[in-house]
C-alpha positions, 0 to 999 in steps of 0.5 A: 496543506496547500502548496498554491492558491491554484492547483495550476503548476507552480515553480519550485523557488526555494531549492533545498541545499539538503535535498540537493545533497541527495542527487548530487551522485546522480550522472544522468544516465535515465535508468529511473525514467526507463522504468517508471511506470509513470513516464509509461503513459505520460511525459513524467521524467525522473531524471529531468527533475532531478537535473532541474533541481540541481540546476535551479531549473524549473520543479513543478507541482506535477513533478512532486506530485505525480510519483507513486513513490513505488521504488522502482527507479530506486532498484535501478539506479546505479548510484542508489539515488533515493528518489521516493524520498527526495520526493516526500521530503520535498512534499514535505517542504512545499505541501501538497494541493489538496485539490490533488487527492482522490475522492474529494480529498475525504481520507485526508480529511479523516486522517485529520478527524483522527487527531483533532475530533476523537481520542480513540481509535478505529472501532470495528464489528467482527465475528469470530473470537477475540481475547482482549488478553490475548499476547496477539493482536490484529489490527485491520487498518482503515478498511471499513472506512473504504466501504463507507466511501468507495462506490464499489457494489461488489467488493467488501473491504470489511471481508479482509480483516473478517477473513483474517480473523477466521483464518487466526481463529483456524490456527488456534488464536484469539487475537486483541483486536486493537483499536488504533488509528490509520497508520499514518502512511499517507500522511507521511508520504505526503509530507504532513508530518504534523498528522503523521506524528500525532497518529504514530505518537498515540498508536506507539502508546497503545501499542506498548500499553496493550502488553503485546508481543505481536501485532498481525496486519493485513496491509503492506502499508501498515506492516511497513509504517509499523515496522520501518516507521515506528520505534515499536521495539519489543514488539513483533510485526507481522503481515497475515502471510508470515502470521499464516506461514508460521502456522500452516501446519494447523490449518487444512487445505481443501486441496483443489486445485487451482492457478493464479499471478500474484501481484508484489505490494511496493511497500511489502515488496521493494521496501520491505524485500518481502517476495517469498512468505506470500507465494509460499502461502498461496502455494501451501493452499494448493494454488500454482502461481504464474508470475506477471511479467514482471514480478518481486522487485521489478513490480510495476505499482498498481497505480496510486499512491497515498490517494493521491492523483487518482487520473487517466495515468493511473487508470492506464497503469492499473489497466496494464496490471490487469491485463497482465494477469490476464495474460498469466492466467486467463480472462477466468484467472484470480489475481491475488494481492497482500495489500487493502490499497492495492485490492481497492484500486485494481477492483475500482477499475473492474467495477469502473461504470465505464470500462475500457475493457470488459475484464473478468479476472478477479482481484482477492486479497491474500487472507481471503484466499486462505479463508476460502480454501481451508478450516481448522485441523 
């Protein structure tokens, strides 16, 4: 979808009588702009956008476009203005440049081959034991495609749904590992509902035809699309972190101890009001954790959203969430995450080729905690 034949500002004309509807309660007081994590490191201005569409004003492609879609300005606003989805509908109704998408637009473009060029799902090489049969299935998202992509030497994104599937094996389980699509977040919160419906039409038929009674995912985007997205009904979803709460008793902690953050995934946090299953199975692991600065719903995001905008603002916000953790454990700490998106962008900028700063925290997933620090009882 191509919003302009330039990827140079454009002007709103047709201003939606429906979207308008969804401002109108808004009186202006900034409590979106103080927070948004955006407006932190550049001009972006929730509550001037808002103003201008309601007005007629002037709406840019950068204002549709640079909001992370996080949620905070929505936690704090007294009228409950649903920002984040003023947004989306909007991208939605306008399109969204492609020009505008990181890594050359490549996991939009896989989204699409999804649909257009293949008639199954993701295929994945894991050890460990599976059950086809099985009443439990894993599904890991598009993690393998980050390898193939992502020029990251030290970070393995097939190691999370690997650690998953060893950490369900040490509860006694041998999961299906269902061969889905992308989930089709990104399509969704980028507006193109045409690709978002063809993944989430043959994910839900799978789903159902695979006889399931519960589906284990490893990221917060998946858990929330699968859950808050799809009619999945009869169908119990579940993140790694409640699959491993409910089951902890079967697993064996090593007992070291250990300190870490913990940063909150907006989509398992804020849109799914998840804070608790994740800190208590660090916690159950022997870990202690420090919390960020700011942590549960006040979260900042780490900086991306759908791959979309992936510049100086974001880096400057994925900074930040490094240096907080820092500041919370030490140059030496880990800071752990329940999300592959936010796993990939925080590890992207302590891989950067130039650096603005020589961090040596380190950034590992939620499941990949757990791995290393038990085995089966």
């Amino acid at each position: 979808m191509v919003i302009s034949e330039s990827p140079i500002n454009y002007e709103v004309e047709i201003k939606s009588e429906e979207l308008k509807s969804m401002l109108r309660a808004c009186y202006q007081c900034s409590s979106c702009t103080s927070v948004c994590p955006v407006r932190r490191y550049s001009k972006y201005n929730p509550r001037k956008i808002i103003h201008n569409y309601l007005f007629d004003y002037e709406v840019t492609e950068d204002d549709l476009t640079a909001c992370l879609t996080c949620g905070l300005c929505l936690e704090v606003c007294p009228q409950k203005i649903d920002f984040p989805e003023f947004i989306r509908l909007s991208r939605e109704q306008h399109g969204v440049n492609a020009d505008l998408f990181a890594h050359h637009n490549i996991f939009n473009i896989m989204q699409v081959f999804m649909n257009e060029m293949t008639d199954s799902g993701m295929k994945f090489d894991y050890e460990g034991e599976l059950d086809r049969e099985s009443s439990i299935a894993y599904f890991p998202g598009c993690i393998d495609l980050y390898d193939k992509f992502l020029d990251l030497k030290e970070t393995s994104f097939h190691q999370i749904g690997q650690s998953a599937i060893n950490v369900i094996n040490k509860t006694g389980v041998k999961p299906n590992l269902l061969s889905l699509k992308c989930c089709g977040h990104d399509a969704y919160w980028t507006g193109d509902m045409d690709a978002y419906d063809q993944v989430r039409e043959y994910n839900t038929k799978v789903i159902k035809d695979s006889g399931i009674s519960t589906l284990v995912v490893s990221c917060a985007e998946c858990y929330y699309s699968f859950m808050d997205l799809y009619n999945l009904d009869g169908v119990k979803i579940q993140h790694i972190a409640h699959f491993i709460e409910e089951r902890q008793e079967k697993l064996q902690f090593n007992g070291e101890a250990t300190t870490l953050t913990y940063h909150d995934p907006c989509r398992l946090g804020r849109f799914m009001n998840e804070y608790e299953s994740p800190r208590n199975v660090l916690k159950a692991t022997g870990a202690s954790i420090k919390e960020l600065s700011l942590n549960k719903q006040f979260t900042k995001c780490c900086g991306v959203s759908a791959w979309l905008r992936c510049d100086d603002t974001s880096r400057a916000i994925m900074l930040r969430k490094l240096q907080e953790a820092t500041q919370a454990v030490g140059e030496e700490g880990t800071l752990g995450v329940a999300c592959s998106k936010c796993y990939a962008h925080l590890n992207c900028v302590l891989e950067d080729k130039k650096p603005q700063h020589d961090f040596k925290i380190k950034v590992k997933e939620l499941g990949m905690i757990v791995d290393e620090r038990s085995s089966s009882k």
